[in-house]
PyMOL Python script that loads the backbone (N, CA, C, O; Angstrom):
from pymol import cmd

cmd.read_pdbstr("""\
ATOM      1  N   UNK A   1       0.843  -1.177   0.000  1.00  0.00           N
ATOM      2  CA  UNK A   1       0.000   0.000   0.000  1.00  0.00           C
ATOM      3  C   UNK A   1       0.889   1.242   0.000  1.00  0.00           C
ATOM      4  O   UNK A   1       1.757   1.510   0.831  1.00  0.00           O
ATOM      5  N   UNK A   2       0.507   1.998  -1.135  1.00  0.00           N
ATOM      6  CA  UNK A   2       1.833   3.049  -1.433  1.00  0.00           C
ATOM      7  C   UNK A   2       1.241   4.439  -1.739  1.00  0.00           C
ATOM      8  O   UNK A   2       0.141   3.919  -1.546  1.00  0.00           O
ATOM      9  N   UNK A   3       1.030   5.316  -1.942  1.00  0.00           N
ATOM     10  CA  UNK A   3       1.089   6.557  -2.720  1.00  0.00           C
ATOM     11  C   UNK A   3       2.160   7.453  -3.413  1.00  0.00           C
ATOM     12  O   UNK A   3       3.232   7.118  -2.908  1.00  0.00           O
ATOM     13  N   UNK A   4       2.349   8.328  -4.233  1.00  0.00           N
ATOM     14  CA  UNK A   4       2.919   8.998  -4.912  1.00  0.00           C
ATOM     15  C   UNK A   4       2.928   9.856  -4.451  1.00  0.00           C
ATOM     16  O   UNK A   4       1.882  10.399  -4.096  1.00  0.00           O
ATOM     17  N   UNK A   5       4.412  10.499  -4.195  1.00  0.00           N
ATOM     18  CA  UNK A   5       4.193  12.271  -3.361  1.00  0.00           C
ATOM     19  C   UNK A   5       4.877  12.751  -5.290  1.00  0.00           C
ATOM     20  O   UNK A   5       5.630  12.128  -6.038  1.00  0.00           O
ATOM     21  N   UNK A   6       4.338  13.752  -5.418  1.00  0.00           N
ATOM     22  CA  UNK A   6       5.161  14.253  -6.292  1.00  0.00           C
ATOM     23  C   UNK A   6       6.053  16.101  -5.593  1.00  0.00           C
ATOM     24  O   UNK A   6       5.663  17.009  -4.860  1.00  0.00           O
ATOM     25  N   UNK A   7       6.995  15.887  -6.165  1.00  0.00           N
ATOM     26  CA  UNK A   7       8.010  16.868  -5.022  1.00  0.00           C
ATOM     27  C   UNK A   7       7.988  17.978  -6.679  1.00  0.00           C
ATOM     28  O   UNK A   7       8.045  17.661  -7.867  1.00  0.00           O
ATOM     29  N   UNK A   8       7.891  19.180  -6.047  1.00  0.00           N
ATOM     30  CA  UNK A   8       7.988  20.573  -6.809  1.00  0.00           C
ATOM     31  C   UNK A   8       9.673  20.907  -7.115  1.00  0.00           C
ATOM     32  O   UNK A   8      10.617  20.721  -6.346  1.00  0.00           O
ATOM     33  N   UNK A   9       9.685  21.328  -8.173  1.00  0.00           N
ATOM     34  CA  UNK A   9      10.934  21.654  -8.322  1.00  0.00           C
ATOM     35  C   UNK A   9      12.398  22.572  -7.371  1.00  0.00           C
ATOM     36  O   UNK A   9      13.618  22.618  -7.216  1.00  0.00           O
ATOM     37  N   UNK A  10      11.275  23.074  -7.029  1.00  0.00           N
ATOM     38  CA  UNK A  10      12.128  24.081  -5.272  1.00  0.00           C
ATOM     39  C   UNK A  10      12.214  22.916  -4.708  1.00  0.00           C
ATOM     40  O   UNK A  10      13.061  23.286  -3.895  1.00  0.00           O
ATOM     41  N   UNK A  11      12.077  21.942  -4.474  1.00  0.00           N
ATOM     42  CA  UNK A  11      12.118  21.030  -3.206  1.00  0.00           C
ATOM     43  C   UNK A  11      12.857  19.597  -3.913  1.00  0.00           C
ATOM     44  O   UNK A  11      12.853  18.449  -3.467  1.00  0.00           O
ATOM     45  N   UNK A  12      13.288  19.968  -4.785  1.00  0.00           N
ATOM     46  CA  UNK A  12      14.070  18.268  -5.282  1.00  0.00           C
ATOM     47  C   UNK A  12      15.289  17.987  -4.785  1.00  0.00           C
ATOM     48  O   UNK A  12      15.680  16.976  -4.202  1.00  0.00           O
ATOM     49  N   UNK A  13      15.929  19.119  -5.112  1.00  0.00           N
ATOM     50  CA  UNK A  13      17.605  18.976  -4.296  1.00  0.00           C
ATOM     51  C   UNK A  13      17.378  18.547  -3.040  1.00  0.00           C
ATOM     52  O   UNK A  13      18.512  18.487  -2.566  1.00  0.00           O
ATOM     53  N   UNK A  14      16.313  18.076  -1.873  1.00  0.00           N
ATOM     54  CA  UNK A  14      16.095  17.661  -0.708  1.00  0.00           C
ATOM     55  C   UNK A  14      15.670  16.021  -1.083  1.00  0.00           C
ATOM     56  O   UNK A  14      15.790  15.180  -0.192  1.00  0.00           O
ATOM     57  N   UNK A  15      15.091  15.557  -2.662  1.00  0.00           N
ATOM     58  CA  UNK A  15      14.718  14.416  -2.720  1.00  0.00           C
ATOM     59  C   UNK A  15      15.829  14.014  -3.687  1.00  0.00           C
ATOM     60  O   UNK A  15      15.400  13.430  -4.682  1.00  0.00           O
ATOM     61  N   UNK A  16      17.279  14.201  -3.634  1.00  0.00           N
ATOM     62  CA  UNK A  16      18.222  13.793  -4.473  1.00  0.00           C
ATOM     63  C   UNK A  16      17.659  14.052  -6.246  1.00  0.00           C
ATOM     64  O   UNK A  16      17.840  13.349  -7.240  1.00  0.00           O
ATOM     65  N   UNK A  17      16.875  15.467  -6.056  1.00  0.00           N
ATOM     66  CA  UNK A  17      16.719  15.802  -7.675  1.00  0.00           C
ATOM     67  C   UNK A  17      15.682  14.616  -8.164  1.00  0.00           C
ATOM     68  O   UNK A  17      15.855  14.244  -9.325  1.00  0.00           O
ATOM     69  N   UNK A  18      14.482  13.890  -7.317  1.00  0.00           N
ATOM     70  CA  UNK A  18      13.611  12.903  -7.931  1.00  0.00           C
ATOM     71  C   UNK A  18      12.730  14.332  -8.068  1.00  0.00           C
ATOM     72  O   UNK A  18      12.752  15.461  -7.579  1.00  0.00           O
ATOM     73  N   UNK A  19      11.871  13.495  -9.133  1.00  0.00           N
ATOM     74  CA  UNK A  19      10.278  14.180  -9.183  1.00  0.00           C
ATOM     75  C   UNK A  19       9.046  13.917  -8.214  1.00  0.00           C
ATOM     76  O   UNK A  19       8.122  14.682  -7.938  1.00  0.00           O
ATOM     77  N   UNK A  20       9.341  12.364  -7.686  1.00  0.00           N
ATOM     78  CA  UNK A  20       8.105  11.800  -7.362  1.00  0.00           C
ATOM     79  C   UNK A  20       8.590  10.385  -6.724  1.00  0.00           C
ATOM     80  O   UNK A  20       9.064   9.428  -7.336  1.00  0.00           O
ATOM     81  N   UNK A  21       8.327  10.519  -5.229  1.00  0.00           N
ATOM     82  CA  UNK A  21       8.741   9.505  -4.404  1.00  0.00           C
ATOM     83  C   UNK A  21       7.312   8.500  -3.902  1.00  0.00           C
ATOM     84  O   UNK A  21       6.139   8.774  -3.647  1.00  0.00           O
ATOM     85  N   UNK A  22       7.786   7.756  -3.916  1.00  0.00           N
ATOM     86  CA  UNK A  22       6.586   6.653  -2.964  1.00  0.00           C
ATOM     87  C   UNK A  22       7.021   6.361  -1.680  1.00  0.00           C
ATOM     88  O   UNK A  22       8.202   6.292  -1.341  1.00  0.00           O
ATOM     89  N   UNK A  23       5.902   6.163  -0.859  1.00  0.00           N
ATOM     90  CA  UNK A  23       5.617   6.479   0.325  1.00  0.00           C
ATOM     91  C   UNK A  23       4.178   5.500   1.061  1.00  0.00           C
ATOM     92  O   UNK A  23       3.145   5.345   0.409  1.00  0.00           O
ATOM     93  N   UNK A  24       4.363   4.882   2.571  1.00  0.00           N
ATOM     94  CA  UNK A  24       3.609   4.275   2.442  1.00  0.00           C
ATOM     95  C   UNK A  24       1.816   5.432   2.695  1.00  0.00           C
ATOM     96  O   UNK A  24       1.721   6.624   2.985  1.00  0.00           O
ATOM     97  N   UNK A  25       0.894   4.567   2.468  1.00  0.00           N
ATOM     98  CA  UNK A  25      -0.344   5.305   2.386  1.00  0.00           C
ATOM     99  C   UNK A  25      -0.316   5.661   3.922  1.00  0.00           C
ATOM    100  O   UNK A  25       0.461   5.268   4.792  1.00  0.00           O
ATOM    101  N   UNK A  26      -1.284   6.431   3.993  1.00  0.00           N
ATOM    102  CA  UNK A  26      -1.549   6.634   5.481  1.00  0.00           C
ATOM    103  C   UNK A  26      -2.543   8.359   5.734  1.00  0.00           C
ATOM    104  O   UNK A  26      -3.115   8.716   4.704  1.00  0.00           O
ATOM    105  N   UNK A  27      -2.716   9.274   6.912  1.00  0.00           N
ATOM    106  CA  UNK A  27      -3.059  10.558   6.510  1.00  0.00           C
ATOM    107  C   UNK A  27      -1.807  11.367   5.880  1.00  0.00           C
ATOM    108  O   UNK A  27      -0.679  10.874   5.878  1.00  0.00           O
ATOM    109  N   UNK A  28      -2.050  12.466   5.421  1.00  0.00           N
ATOM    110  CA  UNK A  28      -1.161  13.516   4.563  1.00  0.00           C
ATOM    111  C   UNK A  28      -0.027  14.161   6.201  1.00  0.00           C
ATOM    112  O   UNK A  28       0.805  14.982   5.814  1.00  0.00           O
ATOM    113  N   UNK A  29       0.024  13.996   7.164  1.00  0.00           N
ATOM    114  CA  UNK A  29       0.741  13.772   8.169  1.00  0.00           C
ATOM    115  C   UNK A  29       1.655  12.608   8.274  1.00  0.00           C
ATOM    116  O   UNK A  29       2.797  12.498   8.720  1.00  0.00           O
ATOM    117  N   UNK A  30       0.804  11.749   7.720  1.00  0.00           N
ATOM    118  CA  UNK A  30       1.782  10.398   7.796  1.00  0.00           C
ATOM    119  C   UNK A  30       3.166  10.454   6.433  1.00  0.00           C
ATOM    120  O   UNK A  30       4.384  10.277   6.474  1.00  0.00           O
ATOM    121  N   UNK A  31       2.289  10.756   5.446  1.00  0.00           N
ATOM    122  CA  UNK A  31       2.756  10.743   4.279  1.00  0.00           C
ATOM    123  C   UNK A  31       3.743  11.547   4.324  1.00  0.00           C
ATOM    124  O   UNK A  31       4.680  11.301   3.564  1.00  0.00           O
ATOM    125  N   UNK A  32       3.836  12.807   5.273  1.00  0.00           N
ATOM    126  CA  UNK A  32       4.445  14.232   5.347  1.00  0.00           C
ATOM    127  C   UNK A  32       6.263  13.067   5.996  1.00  0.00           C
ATOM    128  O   UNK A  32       7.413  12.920   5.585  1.00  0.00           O
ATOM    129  N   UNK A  33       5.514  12.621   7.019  1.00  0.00           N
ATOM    130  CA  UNK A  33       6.703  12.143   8.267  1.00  0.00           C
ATOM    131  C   UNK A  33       7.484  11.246   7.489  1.00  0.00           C
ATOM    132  O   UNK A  33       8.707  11.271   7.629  1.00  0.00           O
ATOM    133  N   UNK A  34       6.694  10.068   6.293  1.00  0.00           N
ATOM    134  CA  UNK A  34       7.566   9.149   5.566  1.00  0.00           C
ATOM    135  C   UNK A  34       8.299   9.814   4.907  1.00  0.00           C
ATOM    136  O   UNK A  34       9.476   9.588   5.190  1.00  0.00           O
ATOM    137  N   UNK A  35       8.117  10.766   3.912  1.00  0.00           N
ATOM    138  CA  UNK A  35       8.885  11.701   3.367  1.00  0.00           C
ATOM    139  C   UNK A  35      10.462  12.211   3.987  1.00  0.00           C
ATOM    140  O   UNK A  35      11.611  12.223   3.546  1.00  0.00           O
ATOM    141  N   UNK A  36       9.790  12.607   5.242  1.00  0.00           N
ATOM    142  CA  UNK A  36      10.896  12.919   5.954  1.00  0.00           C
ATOM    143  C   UNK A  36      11.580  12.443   5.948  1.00  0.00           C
ATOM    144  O   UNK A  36      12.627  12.942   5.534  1.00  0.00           O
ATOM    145  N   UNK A  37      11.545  10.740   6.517  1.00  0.00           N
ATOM    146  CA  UNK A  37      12.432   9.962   7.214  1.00  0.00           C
ATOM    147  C   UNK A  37      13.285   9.399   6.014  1.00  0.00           C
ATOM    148  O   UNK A  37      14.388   8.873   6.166  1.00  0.00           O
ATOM    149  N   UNK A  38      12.635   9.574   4.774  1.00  0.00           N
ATOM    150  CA  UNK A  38      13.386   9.080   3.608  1.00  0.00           C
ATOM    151  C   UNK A  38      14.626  10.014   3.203  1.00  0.00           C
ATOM    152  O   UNK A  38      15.831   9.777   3.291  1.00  0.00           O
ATOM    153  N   UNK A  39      13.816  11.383   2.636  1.00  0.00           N
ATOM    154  CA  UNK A  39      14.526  12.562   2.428  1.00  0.00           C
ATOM    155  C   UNK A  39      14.558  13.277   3.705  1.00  0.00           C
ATOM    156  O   UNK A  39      13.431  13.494   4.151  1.00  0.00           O
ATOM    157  N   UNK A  40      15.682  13.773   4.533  1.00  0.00           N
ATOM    158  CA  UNK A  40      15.441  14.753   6.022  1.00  0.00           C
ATOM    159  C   UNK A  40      15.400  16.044   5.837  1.00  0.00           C
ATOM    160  O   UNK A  40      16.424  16.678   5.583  1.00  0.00           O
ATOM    161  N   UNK A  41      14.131  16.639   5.948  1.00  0.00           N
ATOM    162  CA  UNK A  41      13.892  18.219   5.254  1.00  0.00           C
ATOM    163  C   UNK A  41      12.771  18.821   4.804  1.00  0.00           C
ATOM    164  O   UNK A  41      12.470  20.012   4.716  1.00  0.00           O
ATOM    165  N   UNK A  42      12.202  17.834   4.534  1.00  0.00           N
ATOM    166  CA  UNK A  42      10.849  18.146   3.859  1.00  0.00           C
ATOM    167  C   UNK A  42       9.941  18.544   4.971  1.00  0.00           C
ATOM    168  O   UNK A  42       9.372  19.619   4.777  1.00  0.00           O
ATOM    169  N   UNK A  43       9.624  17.836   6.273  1.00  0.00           N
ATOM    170  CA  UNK A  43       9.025  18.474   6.946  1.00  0.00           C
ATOM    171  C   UNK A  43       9.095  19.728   7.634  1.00  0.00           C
ATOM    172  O   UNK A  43       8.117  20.473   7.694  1.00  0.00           O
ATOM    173  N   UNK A  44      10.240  20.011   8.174  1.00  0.00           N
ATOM    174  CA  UNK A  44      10.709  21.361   8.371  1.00  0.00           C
ATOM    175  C   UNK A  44       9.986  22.566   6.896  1.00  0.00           C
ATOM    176  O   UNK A  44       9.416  23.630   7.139  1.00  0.00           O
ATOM    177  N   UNK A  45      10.176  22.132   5.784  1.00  0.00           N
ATOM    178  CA  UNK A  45       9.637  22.655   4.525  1.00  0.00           C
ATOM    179  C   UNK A  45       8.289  23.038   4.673  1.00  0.00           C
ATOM    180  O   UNK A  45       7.857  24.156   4.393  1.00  0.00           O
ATOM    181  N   UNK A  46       7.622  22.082   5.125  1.00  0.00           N
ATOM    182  CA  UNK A  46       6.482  21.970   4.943  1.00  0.00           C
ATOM    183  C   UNK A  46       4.812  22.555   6.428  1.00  0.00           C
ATOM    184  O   UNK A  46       3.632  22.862   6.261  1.00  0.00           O
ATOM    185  N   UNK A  47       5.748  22.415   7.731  1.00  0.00           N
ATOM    186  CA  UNK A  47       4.713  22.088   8.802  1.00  0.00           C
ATOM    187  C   UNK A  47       5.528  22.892   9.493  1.00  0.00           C
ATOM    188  O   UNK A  47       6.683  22.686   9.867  1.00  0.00           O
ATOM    189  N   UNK A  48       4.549  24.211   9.692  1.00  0.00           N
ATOM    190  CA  UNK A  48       4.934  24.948  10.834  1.00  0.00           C
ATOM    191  C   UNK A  48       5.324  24.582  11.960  1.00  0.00           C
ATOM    192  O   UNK A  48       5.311  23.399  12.297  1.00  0.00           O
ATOM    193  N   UNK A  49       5.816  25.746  12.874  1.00  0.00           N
ATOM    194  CA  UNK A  49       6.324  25.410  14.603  1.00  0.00           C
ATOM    195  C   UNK A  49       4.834  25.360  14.843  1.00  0.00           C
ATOM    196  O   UNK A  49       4.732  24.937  15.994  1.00  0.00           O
ATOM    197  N   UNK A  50       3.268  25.633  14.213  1.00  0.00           N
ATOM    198  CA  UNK A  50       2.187  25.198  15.172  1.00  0.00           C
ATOM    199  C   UNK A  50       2.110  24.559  14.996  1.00  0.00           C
ATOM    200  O   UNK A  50       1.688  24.025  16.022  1.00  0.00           O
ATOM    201  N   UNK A  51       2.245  23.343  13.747  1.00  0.00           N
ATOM    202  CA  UNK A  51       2.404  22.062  13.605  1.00  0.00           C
ATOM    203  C   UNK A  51       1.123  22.040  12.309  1.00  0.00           C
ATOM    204  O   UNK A  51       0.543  20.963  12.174  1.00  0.00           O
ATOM    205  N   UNK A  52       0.701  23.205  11.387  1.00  0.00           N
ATOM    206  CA  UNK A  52       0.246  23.069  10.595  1.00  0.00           C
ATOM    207  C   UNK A  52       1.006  23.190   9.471  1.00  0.00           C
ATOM    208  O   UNK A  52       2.231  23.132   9.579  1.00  0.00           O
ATOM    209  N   UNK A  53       0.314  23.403   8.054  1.00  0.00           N
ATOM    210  CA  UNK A  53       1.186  24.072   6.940  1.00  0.00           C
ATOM    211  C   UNK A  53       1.382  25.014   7.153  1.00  0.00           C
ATOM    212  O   UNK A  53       0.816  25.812   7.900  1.00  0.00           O
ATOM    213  N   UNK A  54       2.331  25.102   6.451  1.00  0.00           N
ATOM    214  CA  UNK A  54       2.973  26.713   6.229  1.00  0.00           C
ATOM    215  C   UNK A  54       1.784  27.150   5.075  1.00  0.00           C
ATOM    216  O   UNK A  54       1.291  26.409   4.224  1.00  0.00           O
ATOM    217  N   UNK A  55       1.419  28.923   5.382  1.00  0.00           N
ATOM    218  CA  UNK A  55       0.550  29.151   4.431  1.00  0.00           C
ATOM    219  C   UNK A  55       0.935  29.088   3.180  1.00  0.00           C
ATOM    220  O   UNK A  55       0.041  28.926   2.350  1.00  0.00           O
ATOM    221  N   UNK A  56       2.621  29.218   2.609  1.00  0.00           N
ATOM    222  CA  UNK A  56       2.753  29.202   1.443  1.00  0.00           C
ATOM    223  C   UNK A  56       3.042  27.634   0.597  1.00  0.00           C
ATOM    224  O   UNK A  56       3.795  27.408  -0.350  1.00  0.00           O
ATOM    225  N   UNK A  57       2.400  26.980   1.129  1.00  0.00           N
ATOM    226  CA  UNK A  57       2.515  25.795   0.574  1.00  0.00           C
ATOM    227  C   UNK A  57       1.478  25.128   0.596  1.00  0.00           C
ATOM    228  O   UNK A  57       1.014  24.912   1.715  1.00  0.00           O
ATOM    229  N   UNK A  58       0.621  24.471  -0.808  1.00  0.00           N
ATOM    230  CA  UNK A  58      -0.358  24.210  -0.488  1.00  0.00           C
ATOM    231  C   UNK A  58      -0.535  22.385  -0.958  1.00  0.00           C
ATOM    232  O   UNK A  58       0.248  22.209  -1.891  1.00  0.00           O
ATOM    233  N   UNK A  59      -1.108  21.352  -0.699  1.00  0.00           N
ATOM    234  CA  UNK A  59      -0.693  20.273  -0.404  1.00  0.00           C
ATOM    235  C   UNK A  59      -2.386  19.343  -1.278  1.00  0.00           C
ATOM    236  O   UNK A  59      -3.525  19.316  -0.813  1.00  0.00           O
ATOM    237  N   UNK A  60      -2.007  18.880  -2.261  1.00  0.00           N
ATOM    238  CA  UNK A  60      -3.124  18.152  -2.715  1.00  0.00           C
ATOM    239  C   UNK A  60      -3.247  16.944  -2.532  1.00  0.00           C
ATOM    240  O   UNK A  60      -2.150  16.511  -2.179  1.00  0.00           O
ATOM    241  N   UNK A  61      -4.226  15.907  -2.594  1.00  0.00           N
ATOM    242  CA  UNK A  61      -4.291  14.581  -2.683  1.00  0.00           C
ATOM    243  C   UNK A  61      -5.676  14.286  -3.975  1.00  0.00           C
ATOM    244  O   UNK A  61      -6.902  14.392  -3.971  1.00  0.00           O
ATOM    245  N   UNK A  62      -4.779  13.938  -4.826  1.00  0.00           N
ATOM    246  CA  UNK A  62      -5.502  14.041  -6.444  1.00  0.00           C
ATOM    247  C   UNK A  62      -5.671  15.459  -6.460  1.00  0.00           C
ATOM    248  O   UNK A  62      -4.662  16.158  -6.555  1.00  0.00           O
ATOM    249  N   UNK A  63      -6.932  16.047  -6.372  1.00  0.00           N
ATOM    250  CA  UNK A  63      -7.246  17.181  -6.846  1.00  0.00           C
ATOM    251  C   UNK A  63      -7.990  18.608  -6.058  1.00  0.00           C
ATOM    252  O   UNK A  63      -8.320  19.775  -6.270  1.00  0.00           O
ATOM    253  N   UNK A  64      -7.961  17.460  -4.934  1.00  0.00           N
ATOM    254  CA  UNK A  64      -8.868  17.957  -3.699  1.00  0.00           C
ATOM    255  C   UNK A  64      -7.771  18.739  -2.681  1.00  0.00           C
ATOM    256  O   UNK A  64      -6.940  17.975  -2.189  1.00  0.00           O
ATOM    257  N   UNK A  65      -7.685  19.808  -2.394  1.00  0.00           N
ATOM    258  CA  UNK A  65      -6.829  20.887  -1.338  1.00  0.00           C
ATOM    259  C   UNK A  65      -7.265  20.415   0.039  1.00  0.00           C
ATOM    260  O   UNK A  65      -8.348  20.585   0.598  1.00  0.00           O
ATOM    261  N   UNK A  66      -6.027  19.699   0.513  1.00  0.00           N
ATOM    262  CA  UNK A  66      -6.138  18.894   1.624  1.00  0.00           C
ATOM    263  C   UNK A  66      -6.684  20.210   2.950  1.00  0.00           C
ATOM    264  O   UNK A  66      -7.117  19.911   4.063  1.00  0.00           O
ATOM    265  N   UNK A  67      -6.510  21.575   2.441  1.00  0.00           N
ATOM    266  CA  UNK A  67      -7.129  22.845   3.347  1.00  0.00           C
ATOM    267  C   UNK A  67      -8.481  22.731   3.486  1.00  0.00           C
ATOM    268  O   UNK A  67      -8.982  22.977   4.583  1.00  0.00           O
ATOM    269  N   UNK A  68      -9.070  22.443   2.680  1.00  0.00           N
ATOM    270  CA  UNK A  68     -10.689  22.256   2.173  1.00  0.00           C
ATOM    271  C   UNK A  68     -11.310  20.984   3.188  1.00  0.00           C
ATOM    272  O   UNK A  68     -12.224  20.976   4.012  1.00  0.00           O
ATOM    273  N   UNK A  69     -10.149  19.700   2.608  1.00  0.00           N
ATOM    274  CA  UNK A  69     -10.262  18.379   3.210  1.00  0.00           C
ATOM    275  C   UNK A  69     -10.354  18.637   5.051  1.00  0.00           C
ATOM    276  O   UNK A  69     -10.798  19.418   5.893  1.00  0.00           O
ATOM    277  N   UNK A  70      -9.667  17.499   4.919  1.00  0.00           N
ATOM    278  CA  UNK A  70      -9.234  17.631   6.748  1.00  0.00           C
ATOM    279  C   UNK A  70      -8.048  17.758   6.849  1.00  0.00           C
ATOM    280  O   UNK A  70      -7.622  16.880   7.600  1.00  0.00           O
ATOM    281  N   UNK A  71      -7.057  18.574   6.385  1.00  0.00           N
ATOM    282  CA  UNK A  71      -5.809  19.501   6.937  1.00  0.00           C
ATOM    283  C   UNK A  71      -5.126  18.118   6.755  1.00  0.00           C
ATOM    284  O   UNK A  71      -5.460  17.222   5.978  1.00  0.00           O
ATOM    285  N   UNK A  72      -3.989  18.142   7.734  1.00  0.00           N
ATOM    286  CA  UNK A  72      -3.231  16.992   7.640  1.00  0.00           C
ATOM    287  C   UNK A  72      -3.964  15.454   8.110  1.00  0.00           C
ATOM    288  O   UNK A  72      -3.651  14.367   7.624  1.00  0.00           O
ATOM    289  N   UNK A  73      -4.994  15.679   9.161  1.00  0.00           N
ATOM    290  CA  UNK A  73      -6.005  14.459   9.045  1.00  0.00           C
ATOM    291  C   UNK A  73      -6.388  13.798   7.591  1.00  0.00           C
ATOM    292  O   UNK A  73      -6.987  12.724   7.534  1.00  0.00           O
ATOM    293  N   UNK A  74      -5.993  14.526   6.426  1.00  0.00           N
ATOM    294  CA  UNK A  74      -6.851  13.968   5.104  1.00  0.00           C
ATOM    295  C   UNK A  74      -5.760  12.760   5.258  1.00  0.00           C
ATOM    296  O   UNK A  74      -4.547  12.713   5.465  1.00  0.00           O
ATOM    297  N   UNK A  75      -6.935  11.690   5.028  1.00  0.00           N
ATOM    298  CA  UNK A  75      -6.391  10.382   4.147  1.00  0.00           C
ATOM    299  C   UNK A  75      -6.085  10.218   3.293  1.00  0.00           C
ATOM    300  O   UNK A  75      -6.854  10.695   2.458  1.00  0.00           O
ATOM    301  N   UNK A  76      -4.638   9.371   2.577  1.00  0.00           N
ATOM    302  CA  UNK A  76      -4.364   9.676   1.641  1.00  0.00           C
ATOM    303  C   UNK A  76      -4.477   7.974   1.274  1.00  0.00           C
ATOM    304  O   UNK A  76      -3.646   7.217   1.776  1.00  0.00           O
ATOM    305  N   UNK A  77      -5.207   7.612   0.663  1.00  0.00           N
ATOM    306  CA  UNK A  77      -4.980   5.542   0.150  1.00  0.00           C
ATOM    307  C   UNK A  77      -4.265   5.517  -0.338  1.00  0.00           C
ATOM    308  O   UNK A  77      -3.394   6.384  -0.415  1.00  0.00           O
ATOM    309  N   UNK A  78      -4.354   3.947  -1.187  1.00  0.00           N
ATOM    310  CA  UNK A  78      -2.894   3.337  -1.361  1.00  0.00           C
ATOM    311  C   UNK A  78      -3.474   3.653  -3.320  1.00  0.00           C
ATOM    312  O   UNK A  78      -4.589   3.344  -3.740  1.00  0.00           O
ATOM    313  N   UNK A  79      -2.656   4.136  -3.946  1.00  0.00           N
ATOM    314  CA  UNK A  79      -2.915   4.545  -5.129  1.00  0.00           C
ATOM    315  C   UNK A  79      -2.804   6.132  -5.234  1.00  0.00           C
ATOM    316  O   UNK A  79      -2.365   6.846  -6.135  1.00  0.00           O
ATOM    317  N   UNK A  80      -3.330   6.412  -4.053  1.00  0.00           N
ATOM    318  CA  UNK A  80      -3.675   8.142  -4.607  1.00  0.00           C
ATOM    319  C   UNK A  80      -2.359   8.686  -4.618  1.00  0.00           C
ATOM    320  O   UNK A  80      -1.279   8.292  -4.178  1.00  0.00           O
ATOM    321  N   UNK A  81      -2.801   9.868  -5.341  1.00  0.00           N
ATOM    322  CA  UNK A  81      -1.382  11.108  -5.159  1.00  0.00           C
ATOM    323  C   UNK A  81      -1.165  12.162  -4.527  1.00  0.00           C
ATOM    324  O   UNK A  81      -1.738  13.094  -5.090  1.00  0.00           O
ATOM    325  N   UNK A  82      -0.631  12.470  -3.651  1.00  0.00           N
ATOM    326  CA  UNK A  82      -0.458  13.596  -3.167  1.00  0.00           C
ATOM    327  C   UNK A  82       0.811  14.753  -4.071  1.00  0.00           C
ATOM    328  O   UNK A  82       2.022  14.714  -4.286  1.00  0.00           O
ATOM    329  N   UNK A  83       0.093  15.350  -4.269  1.00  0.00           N
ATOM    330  CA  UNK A  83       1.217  16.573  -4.807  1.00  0.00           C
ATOM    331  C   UNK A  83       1.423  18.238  -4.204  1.00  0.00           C
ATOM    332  O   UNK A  83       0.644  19.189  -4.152  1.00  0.00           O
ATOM    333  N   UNK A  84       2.710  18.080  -3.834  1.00  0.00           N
ATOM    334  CA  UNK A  84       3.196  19.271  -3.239  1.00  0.00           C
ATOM    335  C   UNK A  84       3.273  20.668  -3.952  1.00  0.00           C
ATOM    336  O   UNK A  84       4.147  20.764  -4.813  1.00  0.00           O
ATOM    337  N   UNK A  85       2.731  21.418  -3.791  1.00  0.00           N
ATOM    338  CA  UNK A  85       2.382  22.791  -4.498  1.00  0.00           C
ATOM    339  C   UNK A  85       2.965  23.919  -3.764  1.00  0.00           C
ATOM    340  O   UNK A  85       2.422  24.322  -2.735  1.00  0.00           O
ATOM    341  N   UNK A  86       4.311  24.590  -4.343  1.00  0.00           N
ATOM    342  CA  UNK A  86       4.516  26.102  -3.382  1.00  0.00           C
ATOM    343  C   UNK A  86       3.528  27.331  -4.089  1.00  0.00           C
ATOM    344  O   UNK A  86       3.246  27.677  -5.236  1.00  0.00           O
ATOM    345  N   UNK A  87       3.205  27.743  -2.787  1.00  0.00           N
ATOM    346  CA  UNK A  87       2.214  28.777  -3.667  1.00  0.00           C
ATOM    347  C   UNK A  87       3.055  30.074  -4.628  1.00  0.00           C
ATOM    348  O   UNK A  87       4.276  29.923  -4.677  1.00  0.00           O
ATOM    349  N   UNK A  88       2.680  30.890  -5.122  1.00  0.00           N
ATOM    350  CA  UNK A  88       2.943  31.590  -5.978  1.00  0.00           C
ATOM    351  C   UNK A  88       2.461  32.955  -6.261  1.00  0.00           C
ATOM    352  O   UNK A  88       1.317  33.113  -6.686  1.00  0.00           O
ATOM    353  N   UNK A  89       3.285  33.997  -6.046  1.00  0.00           N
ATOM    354  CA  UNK A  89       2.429  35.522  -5.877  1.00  0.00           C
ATOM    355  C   UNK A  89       3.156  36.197  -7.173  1.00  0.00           C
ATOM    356  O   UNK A  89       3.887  35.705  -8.033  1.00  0.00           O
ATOM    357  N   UNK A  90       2.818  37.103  -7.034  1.00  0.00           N
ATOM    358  CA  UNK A  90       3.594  37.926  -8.302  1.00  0.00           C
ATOM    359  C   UNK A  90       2.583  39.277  -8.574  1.00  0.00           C
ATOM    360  O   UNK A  90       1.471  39.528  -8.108  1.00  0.00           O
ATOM    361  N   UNK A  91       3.311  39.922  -9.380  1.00  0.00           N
ATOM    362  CA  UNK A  91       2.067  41.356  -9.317  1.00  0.00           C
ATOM    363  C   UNK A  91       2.742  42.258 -10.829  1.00  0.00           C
ATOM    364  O   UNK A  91       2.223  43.310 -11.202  1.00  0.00           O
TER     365      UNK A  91
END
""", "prot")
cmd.dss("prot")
cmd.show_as("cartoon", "prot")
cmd.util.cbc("prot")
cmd.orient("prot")
């Protein structure tokens, strides 16, 4: 039972320059911590000192904004994808 994180280009040099790591299924917390323990960095990247996201990063599973979902409670099964999104401003 696996999922797909796919890692953003700001954040590859932390996954040895992959695009897209597997990870076992679990919530988008879990998924966050496997990440970690594989690549060491990503969470710091990702999960504030309150222990949420950081606002500039926004975190999907398929298509659905895990913000919308249940935050890091969202479940992520064994198939789905989670993909890492830095947000993006400009003017």
């Amino acid at each position: 039972m696996s999922v797909t994180v796919r890692i953003p280009t700001t954040l590859r040099p932390l996954a040895a320059g992959t695009s897209e790591v597997t990870v076992p299924a679990g919530t988008v917390q879990d998924v966050i911590g496997a990440l970690d323990a594989i690549h060491p960095g990503f969470k710091s990247r990702l999960i504030d000192d309150s222990g949420g996201l950081h606002r500039y990063v926004n975190v999907f599973v398929d298509d659905d904004d895990v913000r919308f979902e249940e935050g890091l409670a969202t479940p992520v099964a064994d198939g789905q994808v989670l993909s890492i999104v830095p947000a993006v401003a400009g003017g």
